[in-house]
N, CA, C and O atoms as a Maestro MAE file, in Angstrom:
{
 s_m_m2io_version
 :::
 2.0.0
}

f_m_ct {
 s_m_title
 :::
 protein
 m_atom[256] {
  # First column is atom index #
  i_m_mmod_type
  r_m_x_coord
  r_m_y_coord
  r_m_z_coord
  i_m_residue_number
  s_m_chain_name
  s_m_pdb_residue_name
  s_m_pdb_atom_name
  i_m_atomic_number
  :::
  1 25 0.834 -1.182 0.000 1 A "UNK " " N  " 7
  2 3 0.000 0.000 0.000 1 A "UNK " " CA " 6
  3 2 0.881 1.250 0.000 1 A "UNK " " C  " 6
  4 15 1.939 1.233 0.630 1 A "UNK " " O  " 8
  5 25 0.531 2.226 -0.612 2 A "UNK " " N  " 7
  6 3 1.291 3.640 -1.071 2 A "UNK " " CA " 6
  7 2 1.049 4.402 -0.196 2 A "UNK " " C  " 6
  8 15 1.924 4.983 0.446 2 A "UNK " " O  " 8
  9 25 -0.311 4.548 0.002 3 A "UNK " " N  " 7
  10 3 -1.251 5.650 0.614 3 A "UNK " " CA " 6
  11 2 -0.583 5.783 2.178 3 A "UNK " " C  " 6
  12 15 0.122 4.965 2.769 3 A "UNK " " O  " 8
  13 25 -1.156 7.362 2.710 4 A "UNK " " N  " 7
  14 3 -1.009 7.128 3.997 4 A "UNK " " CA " 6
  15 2 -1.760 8.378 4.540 4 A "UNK " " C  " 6
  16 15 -2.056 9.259 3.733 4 A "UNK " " O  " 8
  17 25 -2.148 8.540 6.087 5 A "UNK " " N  " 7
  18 3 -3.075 9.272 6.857 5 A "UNK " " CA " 6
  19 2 -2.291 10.871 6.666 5 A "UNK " " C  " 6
  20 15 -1.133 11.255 6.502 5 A "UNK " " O  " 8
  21 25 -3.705 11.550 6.797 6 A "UNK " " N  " 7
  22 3 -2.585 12.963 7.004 6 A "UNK " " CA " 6
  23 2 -3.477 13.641 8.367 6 A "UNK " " C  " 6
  24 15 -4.614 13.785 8.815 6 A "UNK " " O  " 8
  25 25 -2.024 13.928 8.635 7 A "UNK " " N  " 7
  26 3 -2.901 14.928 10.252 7 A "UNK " " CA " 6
  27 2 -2.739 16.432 9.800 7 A "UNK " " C  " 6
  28 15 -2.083 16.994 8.923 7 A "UNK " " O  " 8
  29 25 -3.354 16.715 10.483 8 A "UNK " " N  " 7
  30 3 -3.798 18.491 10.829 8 A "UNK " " CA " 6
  31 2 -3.097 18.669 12.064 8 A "UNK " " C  " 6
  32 15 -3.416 18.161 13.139 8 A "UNK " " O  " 8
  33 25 -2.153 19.398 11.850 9 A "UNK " " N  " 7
  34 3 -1.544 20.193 13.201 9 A "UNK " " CA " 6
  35 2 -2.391 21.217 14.201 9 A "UNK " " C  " 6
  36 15 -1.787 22.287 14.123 9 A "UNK " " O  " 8
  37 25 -3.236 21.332 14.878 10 A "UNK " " N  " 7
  38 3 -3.474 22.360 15.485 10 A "UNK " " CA " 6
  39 2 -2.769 23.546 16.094 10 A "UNK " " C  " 6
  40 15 -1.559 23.762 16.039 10 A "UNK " " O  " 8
  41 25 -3.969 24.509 16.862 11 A "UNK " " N  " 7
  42 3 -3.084 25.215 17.426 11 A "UNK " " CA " 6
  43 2 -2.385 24.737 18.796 11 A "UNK " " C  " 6
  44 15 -1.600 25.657 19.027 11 A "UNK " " O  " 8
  45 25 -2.295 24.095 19.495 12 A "UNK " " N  " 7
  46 3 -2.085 23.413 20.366 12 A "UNK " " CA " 6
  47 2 -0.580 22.544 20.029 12 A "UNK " " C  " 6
  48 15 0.254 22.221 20.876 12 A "UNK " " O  " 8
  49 25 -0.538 22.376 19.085 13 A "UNK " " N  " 7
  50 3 0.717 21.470 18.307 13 A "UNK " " CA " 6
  51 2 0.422 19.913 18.073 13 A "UNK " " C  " 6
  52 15 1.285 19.184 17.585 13 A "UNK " " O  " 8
  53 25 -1.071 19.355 18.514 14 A "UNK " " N  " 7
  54 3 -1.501 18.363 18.727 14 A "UNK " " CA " 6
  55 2 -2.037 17.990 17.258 14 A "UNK " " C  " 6
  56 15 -2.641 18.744 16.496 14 A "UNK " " O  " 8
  57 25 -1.657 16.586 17.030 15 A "UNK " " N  " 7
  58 3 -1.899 16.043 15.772 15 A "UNK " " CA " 6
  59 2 -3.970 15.513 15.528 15 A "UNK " " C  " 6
  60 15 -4.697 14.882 16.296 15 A "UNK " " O  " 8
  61 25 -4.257 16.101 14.226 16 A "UNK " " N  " 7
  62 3 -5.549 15.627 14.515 16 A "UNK " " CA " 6
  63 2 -5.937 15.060 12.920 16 A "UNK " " C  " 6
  64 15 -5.881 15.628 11.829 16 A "UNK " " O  " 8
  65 25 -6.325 13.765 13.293 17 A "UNK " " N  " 7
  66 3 -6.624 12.857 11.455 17 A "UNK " " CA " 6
  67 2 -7.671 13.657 10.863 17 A "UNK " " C  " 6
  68 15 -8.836 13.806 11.231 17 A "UNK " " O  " 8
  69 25 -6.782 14.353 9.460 18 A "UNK " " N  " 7
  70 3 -7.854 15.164 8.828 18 A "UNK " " CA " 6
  71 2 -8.233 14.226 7.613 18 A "UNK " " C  " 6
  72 15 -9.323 14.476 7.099 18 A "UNK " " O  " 8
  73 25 -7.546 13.247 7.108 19 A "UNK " " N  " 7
  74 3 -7.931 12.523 5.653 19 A "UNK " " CA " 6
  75 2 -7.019 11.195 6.043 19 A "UNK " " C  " 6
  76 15 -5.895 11.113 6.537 19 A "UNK " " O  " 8
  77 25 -8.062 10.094 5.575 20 A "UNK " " N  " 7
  78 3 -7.261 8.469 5.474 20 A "UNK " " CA " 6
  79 2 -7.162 8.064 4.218 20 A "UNK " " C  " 6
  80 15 -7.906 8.304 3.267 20 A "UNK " " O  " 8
  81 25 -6.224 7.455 4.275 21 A "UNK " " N  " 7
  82 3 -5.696 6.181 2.548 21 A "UNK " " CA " 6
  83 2 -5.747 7.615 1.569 21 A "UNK " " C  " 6
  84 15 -6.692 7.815 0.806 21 A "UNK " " O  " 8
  85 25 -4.600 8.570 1.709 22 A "UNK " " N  " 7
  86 3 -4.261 10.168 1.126 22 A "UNK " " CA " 6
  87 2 -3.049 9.120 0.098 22 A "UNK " " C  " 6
  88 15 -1.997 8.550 0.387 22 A "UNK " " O  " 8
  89 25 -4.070 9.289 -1.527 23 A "UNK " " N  " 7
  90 3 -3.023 8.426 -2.433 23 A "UNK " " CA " 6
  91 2 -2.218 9.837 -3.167 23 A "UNK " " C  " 6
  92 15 -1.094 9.793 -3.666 23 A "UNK " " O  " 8
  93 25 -3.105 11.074 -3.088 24 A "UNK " " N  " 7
  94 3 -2.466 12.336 -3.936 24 A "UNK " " CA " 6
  95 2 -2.406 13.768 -3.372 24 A "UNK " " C  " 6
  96 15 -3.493 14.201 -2.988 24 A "UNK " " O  " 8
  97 25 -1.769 14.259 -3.296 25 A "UNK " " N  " 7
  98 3 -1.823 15.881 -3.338 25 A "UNK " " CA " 6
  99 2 -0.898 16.834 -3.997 25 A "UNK " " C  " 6
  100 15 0.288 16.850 -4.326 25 A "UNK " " O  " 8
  101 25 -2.194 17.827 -4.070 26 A "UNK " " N  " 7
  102 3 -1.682 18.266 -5.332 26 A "UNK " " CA " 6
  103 2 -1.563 19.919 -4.867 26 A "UNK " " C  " 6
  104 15 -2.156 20.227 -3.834 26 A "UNK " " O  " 8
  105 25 -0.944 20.795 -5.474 27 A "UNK " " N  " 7
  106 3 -0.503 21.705 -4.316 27 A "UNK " " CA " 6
  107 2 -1.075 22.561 -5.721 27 A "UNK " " C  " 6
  108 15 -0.893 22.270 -6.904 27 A "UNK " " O  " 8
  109 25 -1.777 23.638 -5.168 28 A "UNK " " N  " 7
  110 3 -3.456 24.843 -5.657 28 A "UNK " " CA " 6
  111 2 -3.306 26.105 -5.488 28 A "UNK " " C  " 6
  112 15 -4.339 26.487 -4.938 28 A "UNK " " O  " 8
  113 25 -2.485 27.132 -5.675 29 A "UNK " " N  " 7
  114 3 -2.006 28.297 -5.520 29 A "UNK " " CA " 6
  115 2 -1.607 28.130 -3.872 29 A "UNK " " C  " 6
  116 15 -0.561 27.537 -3.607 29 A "UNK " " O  " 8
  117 25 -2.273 28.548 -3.005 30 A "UNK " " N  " 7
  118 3 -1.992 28.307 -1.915 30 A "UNK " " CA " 6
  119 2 -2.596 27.499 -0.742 30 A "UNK " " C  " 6
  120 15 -2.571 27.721 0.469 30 A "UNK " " O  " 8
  121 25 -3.084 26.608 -1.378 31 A "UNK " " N  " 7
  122 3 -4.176 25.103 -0.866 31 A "UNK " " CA " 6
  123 2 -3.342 24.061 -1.293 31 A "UNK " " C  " 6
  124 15 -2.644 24.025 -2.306 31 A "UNK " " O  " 8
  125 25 -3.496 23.163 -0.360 32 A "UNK " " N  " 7
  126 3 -3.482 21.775 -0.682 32 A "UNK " " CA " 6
  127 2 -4.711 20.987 -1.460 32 A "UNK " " C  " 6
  128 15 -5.855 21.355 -1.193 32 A "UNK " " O  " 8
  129 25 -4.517 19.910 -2.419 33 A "UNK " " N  " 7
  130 3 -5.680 19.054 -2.509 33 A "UNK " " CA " 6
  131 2 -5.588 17.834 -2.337 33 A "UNK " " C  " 6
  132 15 -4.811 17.060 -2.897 33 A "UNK " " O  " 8
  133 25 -6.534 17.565 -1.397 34 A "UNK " " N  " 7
  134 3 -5.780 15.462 -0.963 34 A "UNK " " CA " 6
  135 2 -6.898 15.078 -1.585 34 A "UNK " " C  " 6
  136 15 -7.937 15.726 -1.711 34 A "UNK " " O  " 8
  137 25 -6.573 13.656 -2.094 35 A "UNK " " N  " 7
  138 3 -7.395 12.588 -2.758 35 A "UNK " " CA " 6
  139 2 -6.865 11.308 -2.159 35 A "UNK " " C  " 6
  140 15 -5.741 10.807 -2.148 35 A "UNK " " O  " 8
  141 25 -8.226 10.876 -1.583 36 A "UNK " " N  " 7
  142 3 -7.933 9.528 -0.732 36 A "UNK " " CA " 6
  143 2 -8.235 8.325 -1.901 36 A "UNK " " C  " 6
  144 15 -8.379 8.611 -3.089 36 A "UNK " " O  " 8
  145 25 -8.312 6.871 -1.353 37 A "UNK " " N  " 7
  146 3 -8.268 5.794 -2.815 37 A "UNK " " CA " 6
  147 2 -10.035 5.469 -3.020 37 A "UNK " " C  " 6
  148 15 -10.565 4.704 -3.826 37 A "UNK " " O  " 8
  149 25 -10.646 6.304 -2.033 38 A "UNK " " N  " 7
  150 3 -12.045 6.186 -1.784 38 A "UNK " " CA " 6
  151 2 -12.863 7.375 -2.590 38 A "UNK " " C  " 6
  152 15 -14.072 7.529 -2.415 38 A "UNK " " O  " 8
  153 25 -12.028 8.270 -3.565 39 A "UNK " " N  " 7
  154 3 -12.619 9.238 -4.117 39 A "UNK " " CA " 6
  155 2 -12.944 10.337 -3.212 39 A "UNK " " C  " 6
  156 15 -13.603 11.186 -3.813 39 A "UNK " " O  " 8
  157 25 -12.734 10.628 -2.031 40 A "UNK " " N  " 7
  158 3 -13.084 11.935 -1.225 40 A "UNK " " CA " 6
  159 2 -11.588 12.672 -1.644 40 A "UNK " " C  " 6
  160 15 -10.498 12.114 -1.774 40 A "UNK " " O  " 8
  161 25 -11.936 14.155 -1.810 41 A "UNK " " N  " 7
  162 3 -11.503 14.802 -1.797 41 A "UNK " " CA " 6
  163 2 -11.730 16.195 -0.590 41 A "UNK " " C  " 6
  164 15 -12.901 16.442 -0.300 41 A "UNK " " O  " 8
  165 25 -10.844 16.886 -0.060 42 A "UNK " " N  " 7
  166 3 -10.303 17.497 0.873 42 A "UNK " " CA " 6
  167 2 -9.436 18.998 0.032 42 A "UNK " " C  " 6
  168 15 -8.662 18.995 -0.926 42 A "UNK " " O  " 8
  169 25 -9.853 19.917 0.689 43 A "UNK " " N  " 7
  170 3 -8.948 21.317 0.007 43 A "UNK " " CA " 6
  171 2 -8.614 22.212 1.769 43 A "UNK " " C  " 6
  172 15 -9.236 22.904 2.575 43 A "UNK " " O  " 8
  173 25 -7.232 21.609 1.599 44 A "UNK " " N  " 7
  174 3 -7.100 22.856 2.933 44 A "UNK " " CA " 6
  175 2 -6.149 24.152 2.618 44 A "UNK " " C  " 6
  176 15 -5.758 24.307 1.461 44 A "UNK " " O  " 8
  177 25 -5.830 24.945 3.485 45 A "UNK " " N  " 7
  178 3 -4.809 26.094 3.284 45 A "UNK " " CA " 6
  179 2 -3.692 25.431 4.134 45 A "UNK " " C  " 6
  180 15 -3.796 25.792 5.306 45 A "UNK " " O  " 8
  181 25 -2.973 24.839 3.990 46 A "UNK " " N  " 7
  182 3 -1.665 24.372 4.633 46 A "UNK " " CA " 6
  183 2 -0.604 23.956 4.260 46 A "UNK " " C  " 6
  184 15 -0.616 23.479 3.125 46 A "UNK " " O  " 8
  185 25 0.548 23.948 4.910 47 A "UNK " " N  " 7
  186 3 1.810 23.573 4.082 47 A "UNK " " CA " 6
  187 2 2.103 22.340 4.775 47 A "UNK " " C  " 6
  188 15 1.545 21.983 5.813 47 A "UNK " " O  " 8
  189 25 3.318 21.480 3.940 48 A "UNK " " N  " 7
  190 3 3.728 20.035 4.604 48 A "UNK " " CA " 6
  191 2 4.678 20.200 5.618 48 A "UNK " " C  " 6
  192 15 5.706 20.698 5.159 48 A "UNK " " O  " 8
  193 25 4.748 19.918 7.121 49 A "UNK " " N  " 7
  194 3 5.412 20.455 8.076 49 A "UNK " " CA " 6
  195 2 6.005 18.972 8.073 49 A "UNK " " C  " 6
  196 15 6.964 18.956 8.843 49 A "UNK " " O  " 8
  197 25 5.744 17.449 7.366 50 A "UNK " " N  " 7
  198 3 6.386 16.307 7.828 50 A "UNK " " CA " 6
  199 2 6.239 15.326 6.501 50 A "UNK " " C  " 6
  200 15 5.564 15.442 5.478 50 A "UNK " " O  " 8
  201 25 7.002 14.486 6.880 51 A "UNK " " N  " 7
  202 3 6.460 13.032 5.749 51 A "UNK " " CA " 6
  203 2 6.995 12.165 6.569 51 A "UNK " " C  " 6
  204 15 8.142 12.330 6.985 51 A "UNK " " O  " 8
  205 25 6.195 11.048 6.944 52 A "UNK " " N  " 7
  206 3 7.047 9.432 7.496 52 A "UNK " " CA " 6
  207 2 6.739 8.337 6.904 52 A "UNK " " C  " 6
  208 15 6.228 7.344 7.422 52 A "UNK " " O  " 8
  209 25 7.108 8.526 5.567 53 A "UNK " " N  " 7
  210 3 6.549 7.256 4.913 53 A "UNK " " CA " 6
  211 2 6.364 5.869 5.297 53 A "UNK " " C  " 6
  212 15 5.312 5.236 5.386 53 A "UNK " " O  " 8
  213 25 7.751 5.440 5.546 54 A "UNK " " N  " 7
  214 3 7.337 3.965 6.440 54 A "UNK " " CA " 6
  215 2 6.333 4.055 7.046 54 A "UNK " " C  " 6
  216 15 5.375 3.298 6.892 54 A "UNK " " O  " 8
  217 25 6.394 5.177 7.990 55 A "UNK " " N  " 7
  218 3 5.158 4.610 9.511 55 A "UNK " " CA " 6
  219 2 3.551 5.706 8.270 55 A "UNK " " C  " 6
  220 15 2.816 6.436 8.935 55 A "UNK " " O  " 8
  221 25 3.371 5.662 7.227 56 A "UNK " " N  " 7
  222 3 2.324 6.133 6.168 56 A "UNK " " CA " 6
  223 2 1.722 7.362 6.948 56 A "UNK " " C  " 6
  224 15 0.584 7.332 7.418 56 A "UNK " " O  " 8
  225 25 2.476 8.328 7.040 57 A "UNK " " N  " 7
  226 3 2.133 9.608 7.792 57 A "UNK " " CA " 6
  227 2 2.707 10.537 7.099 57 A "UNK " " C  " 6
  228 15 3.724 10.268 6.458 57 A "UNK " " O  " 8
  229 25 2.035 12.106 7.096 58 A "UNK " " N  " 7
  230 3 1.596 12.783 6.281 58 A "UNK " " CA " 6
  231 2 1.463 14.044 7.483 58 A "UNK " " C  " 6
  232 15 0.338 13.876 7.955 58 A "UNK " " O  " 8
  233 25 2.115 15.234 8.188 59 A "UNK " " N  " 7
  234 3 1.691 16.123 8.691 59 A "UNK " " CA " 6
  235 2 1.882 17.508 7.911 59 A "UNK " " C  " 6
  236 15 2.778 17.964 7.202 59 A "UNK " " O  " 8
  237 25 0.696 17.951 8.336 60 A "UNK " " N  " 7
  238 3 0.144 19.236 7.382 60 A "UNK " " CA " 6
  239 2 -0.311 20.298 8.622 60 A "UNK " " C  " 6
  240 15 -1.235 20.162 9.424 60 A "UNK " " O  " 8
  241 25 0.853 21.615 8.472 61 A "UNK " " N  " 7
  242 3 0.162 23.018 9.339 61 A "UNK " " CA " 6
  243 2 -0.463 23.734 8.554 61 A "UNK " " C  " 6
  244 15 -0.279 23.833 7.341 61 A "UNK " " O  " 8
  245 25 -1.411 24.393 9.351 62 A "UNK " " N  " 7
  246 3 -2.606 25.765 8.602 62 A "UNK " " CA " 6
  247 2 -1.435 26.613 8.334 62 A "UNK " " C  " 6
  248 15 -0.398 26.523 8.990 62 A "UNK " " O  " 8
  249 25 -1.604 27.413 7.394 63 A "UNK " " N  " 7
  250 3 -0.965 28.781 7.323 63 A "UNK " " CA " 6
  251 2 -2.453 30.101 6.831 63 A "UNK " " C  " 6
  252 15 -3.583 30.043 6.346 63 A "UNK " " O  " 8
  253 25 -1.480 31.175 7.355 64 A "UNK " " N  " 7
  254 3 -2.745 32.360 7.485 64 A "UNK " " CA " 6
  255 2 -3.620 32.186 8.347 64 A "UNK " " C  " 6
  256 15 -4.534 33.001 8.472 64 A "UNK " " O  " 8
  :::
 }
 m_bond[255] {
  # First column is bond index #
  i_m_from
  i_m_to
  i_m_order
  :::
  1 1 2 1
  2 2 3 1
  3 3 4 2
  4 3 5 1
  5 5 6 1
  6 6 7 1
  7 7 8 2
  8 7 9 1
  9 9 10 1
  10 10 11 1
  11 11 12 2
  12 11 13 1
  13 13 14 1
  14 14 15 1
  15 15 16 2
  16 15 17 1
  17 17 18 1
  18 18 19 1
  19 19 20 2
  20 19 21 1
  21 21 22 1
  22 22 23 1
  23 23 24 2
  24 23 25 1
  25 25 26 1
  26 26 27 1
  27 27 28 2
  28 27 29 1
  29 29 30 1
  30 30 31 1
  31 31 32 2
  32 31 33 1
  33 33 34 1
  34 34 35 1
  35 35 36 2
  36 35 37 1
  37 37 38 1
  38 38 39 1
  39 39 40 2
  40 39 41 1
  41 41 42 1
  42 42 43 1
  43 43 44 2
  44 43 45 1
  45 45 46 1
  46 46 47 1
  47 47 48 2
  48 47 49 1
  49 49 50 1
  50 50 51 1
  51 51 52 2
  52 51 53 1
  53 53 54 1
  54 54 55 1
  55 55 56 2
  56 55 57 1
  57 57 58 1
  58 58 59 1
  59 59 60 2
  60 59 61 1
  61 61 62 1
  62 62 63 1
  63 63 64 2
  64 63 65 1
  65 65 66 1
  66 66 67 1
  67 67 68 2
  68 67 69 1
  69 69 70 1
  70 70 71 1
  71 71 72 2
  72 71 73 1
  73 73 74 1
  74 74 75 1
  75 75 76 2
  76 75 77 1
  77 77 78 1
  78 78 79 1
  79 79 80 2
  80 79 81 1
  81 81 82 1
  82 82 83 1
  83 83 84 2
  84 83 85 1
  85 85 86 1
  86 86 87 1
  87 87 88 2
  88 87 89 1
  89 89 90 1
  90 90 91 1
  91 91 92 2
  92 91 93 1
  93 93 94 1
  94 94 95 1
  95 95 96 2
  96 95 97 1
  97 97 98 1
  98 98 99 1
  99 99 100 2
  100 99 101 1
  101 101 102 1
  102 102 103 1
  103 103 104 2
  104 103 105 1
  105 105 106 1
  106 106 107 1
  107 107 108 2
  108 107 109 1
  109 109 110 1
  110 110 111 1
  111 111 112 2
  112 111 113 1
  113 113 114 1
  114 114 115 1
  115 115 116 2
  116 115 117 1
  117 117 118 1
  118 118 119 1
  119 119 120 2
  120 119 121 1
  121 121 122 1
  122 122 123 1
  123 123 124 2
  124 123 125 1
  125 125 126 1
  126 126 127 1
  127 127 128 2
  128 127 129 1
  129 129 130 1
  130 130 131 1
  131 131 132 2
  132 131 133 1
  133 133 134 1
  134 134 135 1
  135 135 136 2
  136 135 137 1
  137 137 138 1
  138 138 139 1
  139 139 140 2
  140 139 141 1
  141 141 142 1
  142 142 143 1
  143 143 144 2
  144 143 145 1
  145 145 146 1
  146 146 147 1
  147 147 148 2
  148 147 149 1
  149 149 150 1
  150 150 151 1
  151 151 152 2
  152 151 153 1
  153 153 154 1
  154 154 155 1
  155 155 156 2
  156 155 157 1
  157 157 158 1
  158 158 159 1
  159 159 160 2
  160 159 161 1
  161 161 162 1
  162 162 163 1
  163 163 164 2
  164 163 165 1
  165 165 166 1
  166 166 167 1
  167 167 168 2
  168 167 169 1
  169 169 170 1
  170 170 171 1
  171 171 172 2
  172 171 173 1
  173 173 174 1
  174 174 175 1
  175 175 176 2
  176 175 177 1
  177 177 178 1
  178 178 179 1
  179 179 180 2
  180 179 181 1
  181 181 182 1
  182 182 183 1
  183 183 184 2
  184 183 185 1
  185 185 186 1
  186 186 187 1
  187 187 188 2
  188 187 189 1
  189 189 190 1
  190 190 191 1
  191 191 192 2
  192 191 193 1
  193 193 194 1
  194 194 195 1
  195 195 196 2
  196 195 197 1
  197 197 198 1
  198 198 199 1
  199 199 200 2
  200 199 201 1
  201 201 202 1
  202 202 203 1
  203 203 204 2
  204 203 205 1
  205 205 206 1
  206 206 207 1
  207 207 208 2
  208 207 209 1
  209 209 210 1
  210 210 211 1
  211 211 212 2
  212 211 213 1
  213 213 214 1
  214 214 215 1
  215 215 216 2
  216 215 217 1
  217 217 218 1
  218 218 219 1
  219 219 220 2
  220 219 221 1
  221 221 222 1
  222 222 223 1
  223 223 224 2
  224 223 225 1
  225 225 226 1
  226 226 227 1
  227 227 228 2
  228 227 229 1
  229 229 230 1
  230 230 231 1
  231 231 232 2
  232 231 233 1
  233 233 234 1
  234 234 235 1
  235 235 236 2
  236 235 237 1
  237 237 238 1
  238 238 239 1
  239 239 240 2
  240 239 241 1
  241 241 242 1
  242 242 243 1
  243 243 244 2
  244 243 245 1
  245 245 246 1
  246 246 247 1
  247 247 248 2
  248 247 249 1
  249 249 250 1
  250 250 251 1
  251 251 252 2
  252 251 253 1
  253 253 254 1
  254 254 255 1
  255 255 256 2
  :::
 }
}
């Protein structure tokens, strides 16, 4: 499996599951767009603060 979870950083610094099985993203002037293998799609304003591929993790902070 390719895919992997992506969290939402809060303000707190605490990780929170915003999208599961995240096979794409695609980066939108200043949005993200995730596409899971389930066809949901997701548009946030955030940048990639992580990647842990092995462990299929994905952290994403708000900006603005």
């Amino acid at each position: 499996m390719c895919e992997a979870n992506v969290y939402l950083i809060d303000e707190k610094g605490e990780e929170k599951l915003f999208l599961e099985s995240v096979d794409k993203i695609l980066p939108e002037e200043e949005n993200l767009v995730l596409e899971n293998i389930f066809g949901e799609r997701k548009i946030v304003k955030a940048k990639i603060k992580g990647m842990e591929l092995v462990d299929h993790r994905i952290l994403l902070e708000k900006i603005g």
